[in-house]
ZAKOLFI-12638 format. One record per residue (C-alpha): residue number from 1; z, x, y. Coordinates in Angstrom, 3 decimals. Layout:
(NUM,(Z,X,Y));
...
REM end
This chain:
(1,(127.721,74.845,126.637));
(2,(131.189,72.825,127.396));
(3,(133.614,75.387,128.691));
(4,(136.565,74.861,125.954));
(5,(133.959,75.653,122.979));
(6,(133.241,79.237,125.028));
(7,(135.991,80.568,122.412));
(8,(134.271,79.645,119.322));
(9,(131.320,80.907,120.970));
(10,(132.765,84.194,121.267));
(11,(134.145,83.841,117.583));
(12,(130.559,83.250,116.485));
(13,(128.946,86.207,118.226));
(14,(130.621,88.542,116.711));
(15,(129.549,87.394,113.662));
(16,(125.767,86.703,114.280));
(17,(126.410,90.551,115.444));
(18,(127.402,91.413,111.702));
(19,(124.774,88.960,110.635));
(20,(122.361,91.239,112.661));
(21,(124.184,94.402,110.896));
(22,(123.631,93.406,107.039));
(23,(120.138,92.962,107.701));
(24,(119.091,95.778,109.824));
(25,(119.651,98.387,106.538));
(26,(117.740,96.191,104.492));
(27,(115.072,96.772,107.294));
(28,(116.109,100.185,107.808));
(29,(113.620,101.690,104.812));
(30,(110.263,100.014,105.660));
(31,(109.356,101.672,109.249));
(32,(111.037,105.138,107.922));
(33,(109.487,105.547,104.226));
(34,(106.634,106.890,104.978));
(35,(108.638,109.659,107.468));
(36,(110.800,110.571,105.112));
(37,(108.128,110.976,102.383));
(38,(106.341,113.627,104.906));
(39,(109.406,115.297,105.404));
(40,(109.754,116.003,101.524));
(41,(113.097,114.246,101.428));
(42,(111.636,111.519,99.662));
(43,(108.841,110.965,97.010));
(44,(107.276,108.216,95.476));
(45,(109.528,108.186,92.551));
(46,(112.875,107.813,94.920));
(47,(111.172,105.866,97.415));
(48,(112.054,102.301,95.367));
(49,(115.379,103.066,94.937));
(50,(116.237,103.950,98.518));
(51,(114.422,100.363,99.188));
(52,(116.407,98.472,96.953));
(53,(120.092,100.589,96.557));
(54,(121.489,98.662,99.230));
(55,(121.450,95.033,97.198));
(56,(123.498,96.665,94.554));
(57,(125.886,98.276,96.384));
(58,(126.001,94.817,98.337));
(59,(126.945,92.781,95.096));
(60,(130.103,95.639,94.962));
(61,(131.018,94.754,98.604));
(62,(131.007,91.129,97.318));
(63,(132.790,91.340,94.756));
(64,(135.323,93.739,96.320));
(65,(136.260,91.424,99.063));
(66,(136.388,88.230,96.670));
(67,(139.493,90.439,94.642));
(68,(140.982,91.819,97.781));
(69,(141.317,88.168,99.149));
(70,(143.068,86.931,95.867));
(71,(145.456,89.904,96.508));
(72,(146.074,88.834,100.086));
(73,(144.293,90.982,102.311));
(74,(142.358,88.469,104.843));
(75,(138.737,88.950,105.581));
(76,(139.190,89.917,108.606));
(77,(140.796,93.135,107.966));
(78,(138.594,94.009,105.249));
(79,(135.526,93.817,107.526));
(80,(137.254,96.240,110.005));
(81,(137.868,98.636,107.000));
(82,(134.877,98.495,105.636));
(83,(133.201,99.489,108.906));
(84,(134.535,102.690,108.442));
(85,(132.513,103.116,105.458));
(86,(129.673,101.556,106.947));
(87,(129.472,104.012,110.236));
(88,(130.520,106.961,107.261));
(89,(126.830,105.890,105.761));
(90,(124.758,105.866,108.890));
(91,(126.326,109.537,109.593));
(92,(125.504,110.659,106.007));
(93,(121.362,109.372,106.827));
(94,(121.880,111.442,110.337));
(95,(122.774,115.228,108.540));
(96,(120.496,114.420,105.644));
(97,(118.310,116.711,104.570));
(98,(118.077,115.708,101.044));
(99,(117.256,112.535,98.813));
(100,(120.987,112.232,97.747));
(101,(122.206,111.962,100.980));
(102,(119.952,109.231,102.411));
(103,(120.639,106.835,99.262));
(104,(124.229,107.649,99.148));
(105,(123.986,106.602,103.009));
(106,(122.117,103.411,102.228));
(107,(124.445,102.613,99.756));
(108,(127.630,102.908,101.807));
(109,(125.947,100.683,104.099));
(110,(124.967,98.319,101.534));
(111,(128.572,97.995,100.706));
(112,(129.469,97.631,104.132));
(113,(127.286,94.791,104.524));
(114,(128.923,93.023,101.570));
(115,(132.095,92.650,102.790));
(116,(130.618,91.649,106.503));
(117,(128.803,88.820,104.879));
(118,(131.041,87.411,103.696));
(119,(133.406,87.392,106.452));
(120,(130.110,86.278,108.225));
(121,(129.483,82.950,105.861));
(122,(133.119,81.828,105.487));
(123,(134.484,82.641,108.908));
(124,(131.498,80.804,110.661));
(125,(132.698,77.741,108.569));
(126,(136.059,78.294,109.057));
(127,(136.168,77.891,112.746));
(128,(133.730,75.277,113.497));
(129,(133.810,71.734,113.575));
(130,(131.596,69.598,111.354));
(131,(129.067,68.516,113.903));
(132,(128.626,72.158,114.510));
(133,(128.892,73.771,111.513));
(134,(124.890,73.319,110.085));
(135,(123.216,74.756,112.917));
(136,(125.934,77.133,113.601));
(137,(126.016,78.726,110.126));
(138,(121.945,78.482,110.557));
(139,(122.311,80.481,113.444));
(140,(123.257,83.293,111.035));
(141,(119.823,83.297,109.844));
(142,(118.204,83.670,112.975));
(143,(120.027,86.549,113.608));
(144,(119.261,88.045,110.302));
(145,(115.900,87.584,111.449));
(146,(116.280,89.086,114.536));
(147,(117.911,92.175,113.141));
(148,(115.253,92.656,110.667));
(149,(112.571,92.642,114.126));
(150,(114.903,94.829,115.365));
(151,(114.602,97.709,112.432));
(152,(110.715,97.595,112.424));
(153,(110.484,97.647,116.221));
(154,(112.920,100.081,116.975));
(155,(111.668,102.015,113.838));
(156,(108.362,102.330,115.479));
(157,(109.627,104.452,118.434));
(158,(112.679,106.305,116.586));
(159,(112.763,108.967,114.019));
(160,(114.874,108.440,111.133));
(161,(117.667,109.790,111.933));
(162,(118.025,108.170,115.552));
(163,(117.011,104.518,114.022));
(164,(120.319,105.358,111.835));
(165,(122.375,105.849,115.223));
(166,(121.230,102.560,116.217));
(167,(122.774,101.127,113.281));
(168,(125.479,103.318,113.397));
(169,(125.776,101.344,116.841));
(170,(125.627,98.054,115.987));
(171,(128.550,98.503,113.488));
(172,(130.765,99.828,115.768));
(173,(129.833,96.695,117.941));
(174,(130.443,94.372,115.441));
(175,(134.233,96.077,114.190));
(176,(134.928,96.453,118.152));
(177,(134.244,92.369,118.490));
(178,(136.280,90.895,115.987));
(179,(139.372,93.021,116.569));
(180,(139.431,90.142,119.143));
(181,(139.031,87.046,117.164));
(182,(142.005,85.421,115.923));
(183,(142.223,85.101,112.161));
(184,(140.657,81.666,110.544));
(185,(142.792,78.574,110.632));
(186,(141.885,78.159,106.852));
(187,(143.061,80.994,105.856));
(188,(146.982,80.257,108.051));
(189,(146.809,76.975,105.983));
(190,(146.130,78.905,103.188));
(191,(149.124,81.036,104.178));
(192,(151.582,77.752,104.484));
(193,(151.368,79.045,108.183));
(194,(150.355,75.526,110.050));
(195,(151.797,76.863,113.406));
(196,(149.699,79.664,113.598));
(197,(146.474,77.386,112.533));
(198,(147.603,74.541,115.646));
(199,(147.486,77.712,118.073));
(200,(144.050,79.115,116.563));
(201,(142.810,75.499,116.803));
(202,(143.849,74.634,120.112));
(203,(142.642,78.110,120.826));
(204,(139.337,77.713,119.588));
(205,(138.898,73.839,120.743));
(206,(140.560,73.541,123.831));
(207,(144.114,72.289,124.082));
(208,(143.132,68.589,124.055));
(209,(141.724,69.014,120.581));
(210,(143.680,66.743,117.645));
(211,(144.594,70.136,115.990));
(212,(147.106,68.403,113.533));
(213,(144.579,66.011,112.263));
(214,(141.959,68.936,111.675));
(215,(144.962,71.052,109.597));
(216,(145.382,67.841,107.393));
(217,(141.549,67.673,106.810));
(218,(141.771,71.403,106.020));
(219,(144.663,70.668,103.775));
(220,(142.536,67.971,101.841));
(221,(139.497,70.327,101.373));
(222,(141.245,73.523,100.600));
(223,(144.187,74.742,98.668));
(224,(147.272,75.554,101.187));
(225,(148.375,78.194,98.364));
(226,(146.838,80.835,97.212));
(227,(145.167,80.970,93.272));
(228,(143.642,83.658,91.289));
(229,(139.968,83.761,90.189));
(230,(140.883,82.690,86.971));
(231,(142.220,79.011,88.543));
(232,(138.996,79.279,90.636));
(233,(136.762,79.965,87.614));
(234,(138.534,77.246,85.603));
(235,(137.892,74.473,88.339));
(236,(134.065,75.063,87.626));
(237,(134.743,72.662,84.660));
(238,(134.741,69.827,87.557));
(239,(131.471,68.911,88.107));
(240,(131.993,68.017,92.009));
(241,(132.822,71.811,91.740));
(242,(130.364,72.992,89.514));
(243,(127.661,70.764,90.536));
(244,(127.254,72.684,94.500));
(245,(127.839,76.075,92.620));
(246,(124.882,75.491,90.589));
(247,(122.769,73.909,93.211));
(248,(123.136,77.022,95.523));
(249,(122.918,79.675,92.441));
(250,(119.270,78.525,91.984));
(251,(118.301,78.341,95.628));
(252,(119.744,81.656,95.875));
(253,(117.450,82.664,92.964));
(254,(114.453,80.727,94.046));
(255,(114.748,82.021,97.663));
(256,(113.909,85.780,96.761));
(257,(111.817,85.609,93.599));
(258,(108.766,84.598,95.732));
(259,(108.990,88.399,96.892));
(260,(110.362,88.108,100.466));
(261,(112.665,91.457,100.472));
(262,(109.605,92.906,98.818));
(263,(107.532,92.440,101.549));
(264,(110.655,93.354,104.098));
(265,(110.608,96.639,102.239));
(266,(106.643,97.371,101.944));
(267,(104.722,95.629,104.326));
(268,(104.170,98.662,106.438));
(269,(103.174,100.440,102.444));
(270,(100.897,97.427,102.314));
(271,(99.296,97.522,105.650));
(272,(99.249,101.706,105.578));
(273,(96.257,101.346,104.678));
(274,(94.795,99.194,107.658));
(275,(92.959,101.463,109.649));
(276,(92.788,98.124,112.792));
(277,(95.483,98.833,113.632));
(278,(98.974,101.339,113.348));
(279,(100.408,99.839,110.618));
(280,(103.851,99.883,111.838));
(281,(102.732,98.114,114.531));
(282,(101.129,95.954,112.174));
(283,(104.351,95.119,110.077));
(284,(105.617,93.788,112.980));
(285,(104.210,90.700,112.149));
(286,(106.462,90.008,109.813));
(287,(109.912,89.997,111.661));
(288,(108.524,88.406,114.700));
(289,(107.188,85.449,112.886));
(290,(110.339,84.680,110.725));
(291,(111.924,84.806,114.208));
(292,(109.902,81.693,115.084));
(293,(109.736,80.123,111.724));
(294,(113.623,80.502,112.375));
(295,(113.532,79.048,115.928));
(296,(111.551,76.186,114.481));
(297,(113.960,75.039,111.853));
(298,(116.982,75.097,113.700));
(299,(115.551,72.683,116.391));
(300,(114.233,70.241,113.615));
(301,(116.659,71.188,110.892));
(302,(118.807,67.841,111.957));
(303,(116.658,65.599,111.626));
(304,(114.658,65.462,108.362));
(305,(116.115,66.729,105.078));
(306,(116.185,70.308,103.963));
(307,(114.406,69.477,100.994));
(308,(111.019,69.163,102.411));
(309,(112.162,72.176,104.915));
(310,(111.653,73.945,101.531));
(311,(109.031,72.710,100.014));
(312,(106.945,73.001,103.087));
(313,(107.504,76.417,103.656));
(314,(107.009,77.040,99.624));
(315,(103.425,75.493,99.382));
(316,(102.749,78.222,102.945));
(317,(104.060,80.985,100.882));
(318,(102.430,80.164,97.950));
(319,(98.867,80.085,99.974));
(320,(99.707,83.267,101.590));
(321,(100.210,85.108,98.489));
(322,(96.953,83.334,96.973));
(323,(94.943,84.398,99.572));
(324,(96.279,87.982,99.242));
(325,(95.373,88.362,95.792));
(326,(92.167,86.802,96.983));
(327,(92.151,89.815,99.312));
(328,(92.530,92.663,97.557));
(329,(90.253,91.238,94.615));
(330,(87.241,91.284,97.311));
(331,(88.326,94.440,99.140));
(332,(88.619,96.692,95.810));
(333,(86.273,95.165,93.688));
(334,(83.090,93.636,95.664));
(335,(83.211,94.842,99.188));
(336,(82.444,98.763,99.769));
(337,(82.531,99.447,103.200));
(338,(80.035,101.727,103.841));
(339,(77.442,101.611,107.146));
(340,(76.103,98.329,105.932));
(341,(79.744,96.366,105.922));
(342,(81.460,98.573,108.338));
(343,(81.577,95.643,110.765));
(344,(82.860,93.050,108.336));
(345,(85.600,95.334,106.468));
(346,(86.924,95.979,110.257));
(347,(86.906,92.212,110.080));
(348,(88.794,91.735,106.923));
(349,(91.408,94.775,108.028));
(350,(92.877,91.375,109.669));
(351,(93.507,89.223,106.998));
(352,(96.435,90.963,105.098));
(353,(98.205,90.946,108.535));
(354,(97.450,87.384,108.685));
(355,(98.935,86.906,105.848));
(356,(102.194,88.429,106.348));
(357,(102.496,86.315,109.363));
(358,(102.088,83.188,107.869));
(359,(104.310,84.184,104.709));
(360,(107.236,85.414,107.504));
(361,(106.737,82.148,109.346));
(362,(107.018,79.884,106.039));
(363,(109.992,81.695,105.006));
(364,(111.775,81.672,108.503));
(365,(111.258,78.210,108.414));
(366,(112.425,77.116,105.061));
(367,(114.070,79.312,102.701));
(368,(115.584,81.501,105.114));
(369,(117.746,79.021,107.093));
(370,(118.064,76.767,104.797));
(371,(120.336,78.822,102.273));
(372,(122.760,79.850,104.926));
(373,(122.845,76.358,106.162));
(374,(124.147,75.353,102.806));
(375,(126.500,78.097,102.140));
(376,(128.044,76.498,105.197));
(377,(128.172,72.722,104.890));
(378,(128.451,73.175,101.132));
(379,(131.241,75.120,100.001));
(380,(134.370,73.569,101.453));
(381,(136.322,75.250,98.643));
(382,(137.084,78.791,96.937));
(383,(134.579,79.337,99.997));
(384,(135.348,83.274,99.528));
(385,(134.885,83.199,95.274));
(386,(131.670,80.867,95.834));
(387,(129.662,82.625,98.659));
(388,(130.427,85.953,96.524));
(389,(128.837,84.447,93.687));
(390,(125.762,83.172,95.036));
(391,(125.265,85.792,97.655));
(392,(124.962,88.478,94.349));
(393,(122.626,86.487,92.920));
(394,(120.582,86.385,95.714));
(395,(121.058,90.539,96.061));
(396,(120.679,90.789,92.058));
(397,(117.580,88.849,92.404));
(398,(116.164,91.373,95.821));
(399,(116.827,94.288,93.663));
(400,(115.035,93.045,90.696));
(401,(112.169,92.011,92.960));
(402,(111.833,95.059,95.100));
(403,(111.839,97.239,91.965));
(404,(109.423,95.180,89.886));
(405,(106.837,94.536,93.064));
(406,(106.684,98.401,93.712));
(407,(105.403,99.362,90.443));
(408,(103.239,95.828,89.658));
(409,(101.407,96.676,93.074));
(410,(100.982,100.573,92.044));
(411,(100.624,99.992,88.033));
(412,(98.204,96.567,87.675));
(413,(97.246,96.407,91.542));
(414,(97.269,93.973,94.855));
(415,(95.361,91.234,92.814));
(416,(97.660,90.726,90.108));
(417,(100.473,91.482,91.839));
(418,(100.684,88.591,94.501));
(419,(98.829,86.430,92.269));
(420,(102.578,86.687,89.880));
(421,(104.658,85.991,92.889));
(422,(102.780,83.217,93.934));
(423,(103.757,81.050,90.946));
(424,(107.034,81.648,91.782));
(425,(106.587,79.273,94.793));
(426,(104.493,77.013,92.501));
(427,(107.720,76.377,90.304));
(428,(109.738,76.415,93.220));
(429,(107.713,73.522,94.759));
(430,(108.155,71.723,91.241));
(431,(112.357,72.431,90.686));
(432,(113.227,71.364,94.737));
(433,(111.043,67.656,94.438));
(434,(112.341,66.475,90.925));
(435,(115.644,68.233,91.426));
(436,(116.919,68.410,94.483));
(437,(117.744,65.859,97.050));
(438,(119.426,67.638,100.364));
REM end
């Protein structure tokens, strides 16, 4: 680590700290459903909806802070404000002795996490130089990761309301951190403010850095005033603009229709039934292993395209859901586990655990760095308008798919169920080789 970078360093911590944040809700339901369920303040009828309110309320948060910066008010100071109404939504899931007040809580939090996320994306960008930025703005990813290990793990020990404090905690972190880091040096450009920027840059860089030559590079990528989303909407008639925005719209798609917030939200539902082992304990599995799928990419993710990053980890996924159809097709339909099989269904209590390792691995190491390695080294402007847009697709799509796998895996059964979401990976595999070439 070279001593003048330490301040970007610091800039960047605070927001792998919100990166940790906006992931740790979407965590939050899996390792407390079943808790909440005994306690009668859920049921099985309001138990999707607290899984999945938060991605709606997210797209709100997104497109919230995409108006408010077209009105002026820097990213920055929305993320403080919408802290408040994050740690307002933990507080609601401590008192709550009801339904209503848990999903309203989730929801805050959701919204929350839509403003932080995009501060996250653009202001990870925004204040790091181009041989940093990839593995930088991957870095988000790991720490999305590592929140996600966090809520299970933590969620094993904690009650409900207590795993809520520790969110409530992390929030208050993350607001407390970037009260200290300066604003972007985009966004002073932005503001015809170029003083300001030279400071931030020198600032951030060290005071030997060439900070007039990065402001006129900013100048040439951005647009030093400020335009509405109608001027932003009517520049996706340029195809060097429209061409990126399309590009990450479908990876955004592609990256959660293969069922990954699914199984965020009901691996410990699926493993419940695993008698091996606790099955919280169980679900584990799935954060640590997109930890190391994560740890993986980022030390290979310079040198060999992100294309086959993708497809690798999409032909992994698509086995992993095979052989879980494969699974439940043997376990509920030819294997009865009575004195003669006892020893071989304790056996096969394994393999859907297996499973969710290797799918968390695969998506660690493709999809789930990948996309916020794009977002970064993509988007160079409208940053704010563009990561909006393709971040709600990518929450549009979760909510859709955490909905739709609850009832498929209730309704027509494990079989059927990850047999569907498998081809998702199989057209995936097909759209990234003739397509795409990252």
């Amino acid at each position: 680590m070279h001593v003048r970078n330490i301040p970007t360093y610091f800039a960047a911590f605070s927001c792998y700290i919100g990166a940790l944040t906006v992931v740790f809700i979407i965590g939050f339901p899996s390792p407390t459903q079943k808790q909440l369920i005994d306690e009668n303040i859920l049921d099985y009828q309001t138990l999707p909806i607290f899984a999945s309110i938060s991605h709606i309320t997210r797209i709100l948060g997104l497109s919230s802070a995409s108006l408010l910066v077209q009105l002026g008010f820097n990213l920055k100071l929305q993320a403080v404000i919408s802290s408040v109404l994050g740690i307002a939504g933990y507080v609601l899931i401590v008192i709550a002795n009801s339904a209503v007040y848990v999903i309203i809580g989730v929801a805050l939090v959701g919204y929350y996490t839509g403003i932080a996320v995009m501060f996250v994306f653009t202001y990870i960008a925004e204040v790091t130089l181009d041989n940093q930025r990839k593995v930088m703005s991957g870095g988000i990813g790991f720490c999305i990761r590592l929140g996600l290990f966090i809520a299970y793990f933590v969620g094993i020990w904690l009650p409900f309301r207590w795993l809520a404090v520790f969110g409530l905690i992390q929030v208050c972190l993350f607001c407390l951190l970037i009260l200290f880091n300066p604003l972007s040096p985009v966004w002073y450009v932005q503001q015809s403010l170029d003083d300001k920027a030279k400071s931030t840059l020198l600032y951030l860089h060290g005071s030997e850095f060439d900070a007039d030559t990065e402001i006129q590079k900013i100048k040439g990528e951005t647009l030093s005033s400020k335009i509405s989303w109608i001027e932003s909407f009517r520049t996706l008639k340029e195809w060097k603009v429209l061409k990126p925005m399309i590009l990450m719209a479908v990876i955004a798609s592609l990256k959660e229709l293969g069922g990954h917030e699914a199984m965020v939200a009901f691996s410990s539902h699926i493993l419940e039934n695993q008698h091996t082992m606790d099955p919280k304990v169980a679900s584990l599995f799935y954060p640590i292993f997109l930890i190391i799928g994560a740890i993986v990419c980022i030390l290979i993710m310079n040198y060999c395209k992100l294309k086959w990053l993708m497809i690798t980890a999409s032909i992994f996924q698509a086995i992993s859901h095979i052989s879980m159809a494969i699974y439940y097709l043997v376990s509920e339909h030819y294997l009865h586990c009575n004195t003669e099989y006892s020893q071989l269904c304790h056996t096969l209590a394994f393999w859907p655990i297996f499973n969710i390792a290797l799918f968390s691995f695969s998506f660690g190491f493709g999809w789930g760095l990948v996309y916020f390695a794009l977002v970064g080294i993509m988007f160079t402007i409208h940053r704010e308008l563009f990561t909006a847009i393709t971040d709600m697709i990518t929450n549009f799509s979760s909510y859709i798919v955490v909905m739709i796998f609850f009832y498929l895996l209730h309704n027509i059964g494990g079989f059927a169920t990850f047999l569907i979401f498998s081809c998702n990976y199989l057209i995936a595999i097909g759209l990234v080789y003739f397509f795409f070439n990252i």
